[in-house]
N, C-alpha and C positions, 0 to 999 in steps of 0.2 A: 396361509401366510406367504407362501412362494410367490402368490398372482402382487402382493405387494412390493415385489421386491423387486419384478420385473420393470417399474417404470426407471428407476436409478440404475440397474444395470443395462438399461438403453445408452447410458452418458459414460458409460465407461470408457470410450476411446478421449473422447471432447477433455476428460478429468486424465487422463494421461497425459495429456498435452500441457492442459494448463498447470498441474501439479508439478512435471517435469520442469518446463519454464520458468513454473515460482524459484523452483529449486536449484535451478542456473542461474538464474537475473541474479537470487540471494547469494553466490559466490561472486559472481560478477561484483556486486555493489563492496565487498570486503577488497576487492583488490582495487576498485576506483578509491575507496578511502585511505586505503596504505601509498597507491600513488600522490594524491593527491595531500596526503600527510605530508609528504617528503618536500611538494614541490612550494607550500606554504608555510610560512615563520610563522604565522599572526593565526589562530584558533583558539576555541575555547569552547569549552564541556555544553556550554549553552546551546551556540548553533550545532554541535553534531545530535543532542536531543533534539532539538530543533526540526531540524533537515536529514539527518543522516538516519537516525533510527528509525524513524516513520516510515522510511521507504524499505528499508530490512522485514517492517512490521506487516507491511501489504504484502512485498511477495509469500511470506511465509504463513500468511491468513488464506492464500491464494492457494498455497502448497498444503495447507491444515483442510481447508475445506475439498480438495481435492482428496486428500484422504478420508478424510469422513465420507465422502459422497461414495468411494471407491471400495469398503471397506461391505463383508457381508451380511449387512445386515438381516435379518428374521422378520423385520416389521418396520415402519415407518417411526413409530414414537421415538425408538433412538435416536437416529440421525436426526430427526426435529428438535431434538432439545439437544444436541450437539451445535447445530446451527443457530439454532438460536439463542445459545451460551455464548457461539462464536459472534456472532452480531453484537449483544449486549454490551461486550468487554470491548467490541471495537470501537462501541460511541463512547463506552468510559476512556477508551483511550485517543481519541480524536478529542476528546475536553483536553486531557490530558496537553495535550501537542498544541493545543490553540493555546492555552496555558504557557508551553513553552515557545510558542514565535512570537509572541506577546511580550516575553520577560527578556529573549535574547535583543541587544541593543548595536551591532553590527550592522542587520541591514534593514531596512526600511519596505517593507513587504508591498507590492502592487498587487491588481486585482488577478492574475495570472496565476502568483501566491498565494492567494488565498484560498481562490478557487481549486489548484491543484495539491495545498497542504491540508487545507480544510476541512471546502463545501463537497468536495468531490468524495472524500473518504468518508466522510458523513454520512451523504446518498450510500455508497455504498454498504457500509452496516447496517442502515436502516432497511436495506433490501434485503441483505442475509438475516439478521432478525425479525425481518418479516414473513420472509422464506421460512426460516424454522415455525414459525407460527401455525403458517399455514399450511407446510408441507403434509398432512396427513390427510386434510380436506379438500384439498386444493393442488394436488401432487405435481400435476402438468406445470401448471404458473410458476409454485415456488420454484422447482427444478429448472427452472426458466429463468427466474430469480437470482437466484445462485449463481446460473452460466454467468448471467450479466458481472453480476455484480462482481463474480472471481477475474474475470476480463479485464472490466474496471480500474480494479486493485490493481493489476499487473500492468494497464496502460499510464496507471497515474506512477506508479515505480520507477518505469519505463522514462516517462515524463521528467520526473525529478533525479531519478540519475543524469539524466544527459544534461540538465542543467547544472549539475555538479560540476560535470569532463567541461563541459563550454566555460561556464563562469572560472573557474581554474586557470583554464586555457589563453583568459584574455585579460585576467588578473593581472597588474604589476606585482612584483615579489613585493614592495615594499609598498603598494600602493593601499589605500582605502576601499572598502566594498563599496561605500556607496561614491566613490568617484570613479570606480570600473565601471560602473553600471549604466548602458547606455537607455533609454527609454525602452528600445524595443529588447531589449535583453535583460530585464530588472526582473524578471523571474529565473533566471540565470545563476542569480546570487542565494537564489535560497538552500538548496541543500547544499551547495557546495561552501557554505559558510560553515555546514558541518563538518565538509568533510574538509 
């Protein structure tokens, strides 16, 4: 059972990093929403489901699969069906969140939104729930899998915080989201509608 356990503790330093990461960006994104509370009148419960949670939800899938991947396992079956529980719940929760930028009526979503609220966190669970899948037959790829896909997660985070600070940043206090919104900045507005 030991010779199994050697291919995940190869990734032990790479899961330091990224788990650590998850685990900053997720304080980081608490203090962009408290700022960015203060500096807007105009929100609502809608855009922070919207925009705001979903990016809390990635790093700390980023920081959960870090853990799992990091954690001693005895055999492969665990961590596969950790992973792939992890996966499953993220595409229920990617409906979820299409669900809510669909129903929130602030701002008017372009193909940058979509892609980076969406189709990109989609991809990504469907690679960790594949990853779990496959991790006991196929250990090299899913583990491979996982890097990606925990990566991913924390670049699309990454992604939608900064368009939070930006859209914020160039907001009128009193103005309308979709009249701040320049063409090339209209994904700008999507999480920071949450926050």
């Amino acid at each position: 059972m030991q010779e199994a356990t050697n291919p995940i503790s190869a990734w032990e330093s790479f899961y330091v990093i990224v788990g650590s990461s998850g685990a900053a960006l997720t304080g980081l994104q608490f203090v962009v929403i408290a700022l960015t509370t203060e500096l807007r009148r105009r929100r609502t419960s809608a855009q922070f489901e919207a925009f705001g949670t979903p990016t809390v939800v990635h790093f700390c899938v980023a920081l959960l699969l870090s853990a799992i991947l990091s954690a001693p396992w005895r055999g492969l079956s665990s961590p596969a069906f950790a992973i792939g529980l992890t996966g499953a719940f993220g595409l229920l929760y990617t409906a979820v969140v299409v669900r809510r930028v669909r129903r929130q009526t602030i701002y008017a979503l372009v193909f940058e939104d979509w892609l980076f609220h969406t189709a990109l966190p989609f991809l990504a669970y469907v690679t960790v729930l594949s990853a779990g899948l496959t991790l006991v037959h196929h250990t090299e790829d899913a583990l491979f899998g996982v890097a990606a896909a925990s990566m991913l997660l924390l670049f699309i985070g990454i992604h939608n915080a900064w368009d939070s600070v930006t859209y914020v940043a160039i907001l009128p206090e009193d103005g309308d989201a979709a009249e701040a919104s320049a063409p090339g900045e209209a994904a700008v507005g999507d999480e920071s509608q949450a926050t």
